[in-house]
SEMARKOL-917581 format. One line per 10 residues: number of its first residue (from 1); their letters; for each residue x, y, z of N, C-alpha, C. Coordinates in nm, 2 decimals. Layout:
<sites>
NUM	A	X:Y:Z:X:Y:Z:X:Y:Z | ...
</sites>
This chain:
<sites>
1	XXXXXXXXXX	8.37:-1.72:-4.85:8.31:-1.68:-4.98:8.16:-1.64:-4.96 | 8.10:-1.71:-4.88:7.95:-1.69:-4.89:7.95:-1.53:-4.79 | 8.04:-1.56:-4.70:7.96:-1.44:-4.60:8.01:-1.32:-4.67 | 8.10:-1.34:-4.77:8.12:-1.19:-4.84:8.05:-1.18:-4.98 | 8.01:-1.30:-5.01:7.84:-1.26:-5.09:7.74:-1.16:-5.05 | 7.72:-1.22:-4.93:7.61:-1.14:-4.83:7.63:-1.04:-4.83 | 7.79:-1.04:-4.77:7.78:-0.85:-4.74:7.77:-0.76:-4.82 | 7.81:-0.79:-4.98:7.86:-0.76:-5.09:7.71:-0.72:-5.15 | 7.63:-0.75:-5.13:7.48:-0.80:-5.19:7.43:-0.64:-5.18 | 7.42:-0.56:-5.06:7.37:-0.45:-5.03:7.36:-0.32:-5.10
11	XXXXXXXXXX	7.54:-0.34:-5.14:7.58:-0.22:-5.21:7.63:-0.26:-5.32 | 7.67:-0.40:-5.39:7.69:-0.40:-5.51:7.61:-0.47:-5.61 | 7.49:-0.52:-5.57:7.41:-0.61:-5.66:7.23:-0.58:-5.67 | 7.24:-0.59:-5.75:7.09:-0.55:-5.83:6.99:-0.62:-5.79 | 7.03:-0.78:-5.80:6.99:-0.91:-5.82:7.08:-1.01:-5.79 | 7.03:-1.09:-5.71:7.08:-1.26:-5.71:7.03:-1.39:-5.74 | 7.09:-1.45:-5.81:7.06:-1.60:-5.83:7.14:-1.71:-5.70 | 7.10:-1.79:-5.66:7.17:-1.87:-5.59:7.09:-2.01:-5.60 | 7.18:-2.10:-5.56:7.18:-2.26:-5.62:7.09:-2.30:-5.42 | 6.95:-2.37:-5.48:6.92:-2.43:-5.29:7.00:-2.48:-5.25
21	XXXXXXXXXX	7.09:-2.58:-5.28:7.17:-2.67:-5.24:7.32:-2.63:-5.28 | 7.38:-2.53:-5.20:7.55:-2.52:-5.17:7.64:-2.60:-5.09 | 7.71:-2.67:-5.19:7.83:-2.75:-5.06:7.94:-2.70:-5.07 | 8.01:-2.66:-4.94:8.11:-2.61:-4.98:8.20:-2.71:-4.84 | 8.31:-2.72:-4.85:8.42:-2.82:-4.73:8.36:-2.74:-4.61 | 8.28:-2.87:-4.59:8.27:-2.88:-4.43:8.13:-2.82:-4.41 | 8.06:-2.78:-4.49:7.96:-2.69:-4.45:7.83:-2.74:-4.58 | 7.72:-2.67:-4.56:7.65:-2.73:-4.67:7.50:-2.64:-4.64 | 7.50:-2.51:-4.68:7.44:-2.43:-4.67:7.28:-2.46:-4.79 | 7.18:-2.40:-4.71:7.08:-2.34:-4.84:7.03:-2.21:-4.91
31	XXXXXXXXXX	6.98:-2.24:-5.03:6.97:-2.05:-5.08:6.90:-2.00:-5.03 | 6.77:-2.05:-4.99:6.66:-2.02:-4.88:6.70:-1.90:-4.78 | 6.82:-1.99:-4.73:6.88:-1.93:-4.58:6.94:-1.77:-4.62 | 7.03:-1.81:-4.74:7.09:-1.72:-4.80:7.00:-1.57:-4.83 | 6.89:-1.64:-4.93:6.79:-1.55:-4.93:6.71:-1.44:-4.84 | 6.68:-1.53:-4.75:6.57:-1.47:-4.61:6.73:-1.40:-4.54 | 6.82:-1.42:-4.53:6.91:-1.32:-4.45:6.98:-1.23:-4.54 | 7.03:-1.20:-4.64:6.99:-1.05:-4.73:6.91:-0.99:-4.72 | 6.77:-1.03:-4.75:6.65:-0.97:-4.74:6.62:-0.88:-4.63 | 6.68:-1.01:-4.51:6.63:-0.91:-4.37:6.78:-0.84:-4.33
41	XXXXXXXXXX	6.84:-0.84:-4.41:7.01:-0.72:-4.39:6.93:-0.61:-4.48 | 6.84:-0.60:-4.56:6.84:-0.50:-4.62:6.83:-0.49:-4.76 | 6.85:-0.59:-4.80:6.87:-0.61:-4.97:6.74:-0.60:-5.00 | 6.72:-0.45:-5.13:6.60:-0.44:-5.16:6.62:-0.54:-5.31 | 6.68:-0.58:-5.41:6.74:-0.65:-5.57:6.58:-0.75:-5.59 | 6.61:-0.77:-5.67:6.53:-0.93:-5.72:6.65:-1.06:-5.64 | 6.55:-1.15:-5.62:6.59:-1.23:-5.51:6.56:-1.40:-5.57 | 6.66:-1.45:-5.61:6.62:-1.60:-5.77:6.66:-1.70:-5.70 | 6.60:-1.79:-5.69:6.68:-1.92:-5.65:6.64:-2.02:-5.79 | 6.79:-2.11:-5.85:6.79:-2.15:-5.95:6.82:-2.28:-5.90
51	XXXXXXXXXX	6.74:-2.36:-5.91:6.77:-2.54:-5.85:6.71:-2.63:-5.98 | 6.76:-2.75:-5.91:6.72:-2.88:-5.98:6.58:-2.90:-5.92 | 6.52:-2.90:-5.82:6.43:-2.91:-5.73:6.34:-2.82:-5.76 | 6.23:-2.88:-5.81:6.15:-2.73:-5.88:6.01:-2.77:-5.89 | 5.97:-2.89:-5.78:5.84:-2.93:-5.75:5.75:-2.84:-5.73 | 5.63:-2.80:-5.71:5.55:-2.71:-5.69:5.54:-2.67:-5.48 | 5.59:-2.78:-5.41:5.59:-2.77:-5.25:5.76:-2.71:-5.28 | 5.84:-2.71:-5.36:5.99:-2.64:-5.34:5.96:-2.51:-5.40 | 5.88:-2.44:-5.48:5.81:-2.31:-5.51:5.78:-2.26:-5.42 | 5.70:-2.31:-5.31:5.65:-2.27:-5.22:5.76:-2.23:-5.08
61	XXXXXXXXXX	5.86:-2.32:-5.09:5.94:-2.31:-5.00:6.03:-2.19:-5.00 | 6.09:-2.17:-5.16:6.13:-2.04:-5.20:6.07:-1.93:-5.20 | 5.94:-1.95:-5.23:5.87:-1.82:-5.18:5.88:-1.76:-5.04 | 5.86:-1.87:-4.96:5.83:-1.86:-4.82:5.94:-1.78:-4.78 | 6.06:-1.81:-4.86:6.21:-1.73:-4.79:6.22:-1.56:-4.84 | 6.13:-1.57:-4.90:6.11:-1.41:-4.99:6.19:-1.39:-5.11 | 6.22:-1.51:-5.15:6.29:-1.50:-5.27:6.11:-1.43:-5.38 | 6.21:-1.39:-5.51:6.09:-1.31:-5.54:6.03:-1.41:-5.69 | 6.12:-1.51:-5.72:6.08:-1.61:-5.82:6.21:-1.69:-5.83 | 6.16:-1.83:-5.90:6.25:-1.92:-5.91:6.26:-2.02:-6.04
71	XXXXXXXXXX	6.38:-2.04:-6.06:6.41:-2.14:-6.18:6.45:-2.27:-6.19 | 6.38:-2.35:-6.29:6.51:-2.50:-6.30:6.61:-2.51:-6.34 | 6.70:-2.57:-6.32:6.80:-2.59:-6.38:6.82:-2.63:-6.49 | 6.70:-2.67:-6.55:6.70:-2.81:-6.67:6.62:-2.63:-6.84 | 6.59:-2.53:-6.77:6.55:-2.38:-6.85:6.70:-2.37:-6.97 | 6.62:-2.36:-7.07:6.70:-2.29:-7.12:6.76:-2.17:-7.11 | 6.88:-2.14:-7.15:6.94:-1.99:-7.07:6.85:-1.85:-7.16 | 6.77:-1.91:-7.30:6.70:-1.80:-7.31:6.56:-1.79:-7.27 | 6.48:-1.89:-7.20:6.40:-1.87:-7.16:6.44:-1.86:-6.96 | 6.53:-1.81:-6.95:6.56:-1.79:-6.82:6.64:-1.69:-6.81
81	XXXXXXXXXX	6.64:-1.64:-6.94:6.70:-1.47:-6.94:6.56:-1.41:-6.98 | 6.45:-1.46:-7.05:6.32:-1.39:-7.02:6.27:-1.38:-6.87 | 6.26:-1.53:-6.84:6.20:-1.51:-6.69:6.22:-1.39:-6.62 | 6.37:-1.39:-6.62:6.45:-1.30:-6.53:6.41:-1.17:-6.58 | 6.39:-1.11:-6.71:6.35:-1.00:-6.70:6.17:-0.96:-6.67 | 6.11:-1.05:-6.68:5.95:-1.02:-6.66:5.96:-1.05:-6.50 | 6.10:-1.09:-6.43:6.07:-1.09:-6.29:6.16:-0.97:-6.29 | 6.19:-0.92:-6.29:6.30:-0.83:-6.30:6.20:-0.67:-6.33 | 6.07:-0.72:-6.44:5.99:-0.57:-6.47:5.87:-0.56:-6.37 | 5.82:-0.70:-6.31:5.77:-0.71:-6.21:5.80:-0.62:-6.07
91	XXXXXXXXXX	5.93:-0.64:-6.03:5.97:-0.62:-5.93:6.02:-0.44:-5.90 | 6.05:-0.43:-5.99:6.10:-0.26:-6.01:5.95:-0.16:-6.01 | 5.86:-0.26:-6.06:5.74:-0.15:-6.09:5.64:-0.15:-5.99 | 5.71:-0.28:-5.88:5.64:-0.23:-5.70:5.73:-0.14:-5.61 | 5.81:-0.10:-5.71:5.93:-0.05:-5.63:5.97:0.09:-5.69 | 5.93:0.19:-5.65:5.96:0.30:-5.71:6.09:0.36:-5.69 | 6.17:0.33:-5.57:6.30:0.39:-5.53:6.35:0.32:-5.63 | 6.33:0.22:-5.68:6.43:0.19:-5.80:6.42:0.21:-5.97 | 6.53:0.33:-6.00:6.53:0.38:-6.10:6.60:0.27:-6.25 | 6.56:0.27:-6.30:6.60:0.22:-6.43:6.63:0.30:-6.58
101	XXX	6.76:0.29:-6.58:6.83:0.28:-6.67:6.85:0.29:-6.83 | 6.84:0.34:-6.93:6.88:0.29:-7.06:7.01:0.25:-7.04 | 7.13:0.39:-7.00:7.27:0.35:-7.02:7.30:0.20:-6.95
</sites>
């Protein structure tokens, strides 16, 4: 499932959210990792990591993976559907190859 996130990321997604902490049988991945290896495949999207962990040194750690901003989990979903767009207007307006939309 994850490695066909990945691949999937390039050509079908805008944007990702992902959880730091994934467990899945047998394995026990971070979004971090997740993060920094899209990024360096190519993924130009907004890049979110949404955790419980949301200390000011775990900001820092998300950042460091090139994620481009991050949330708590404890956010309301409308103030984390704002976030996401003022990261979202941020992000597009350093980025000119990406066109935006009304339809």
């Amino acid at each position: 499932e994850v490695q066909l996130f990945k691949d999937s990321t390039r050509s079908e997604c805008d944007m990702i959210i992902v959880d730091q902490h994934l467990d899945y049988p047998g394995e026990e991945l971070l979004g971090t990792d997740i993060v920094r290896e899209v990024l360096l495949d190519g993924f130009q999207g907004l890049a979110c990591i949404r955790s419980g962990n949301n200390s000011e040194a775990d900001g820092e750690v998300y950042s460091k993976s090139g994620a481009h901003c991050h949330f708590g989990k404890e956010m309301r979903m409308k103030d984390l559907i704002s976030g996401l767009m003022r990261a979202w207007e941020s992000h597009t307006a350093t980025r000119p190859d990406i066109v935006v939309s009304d339809e």
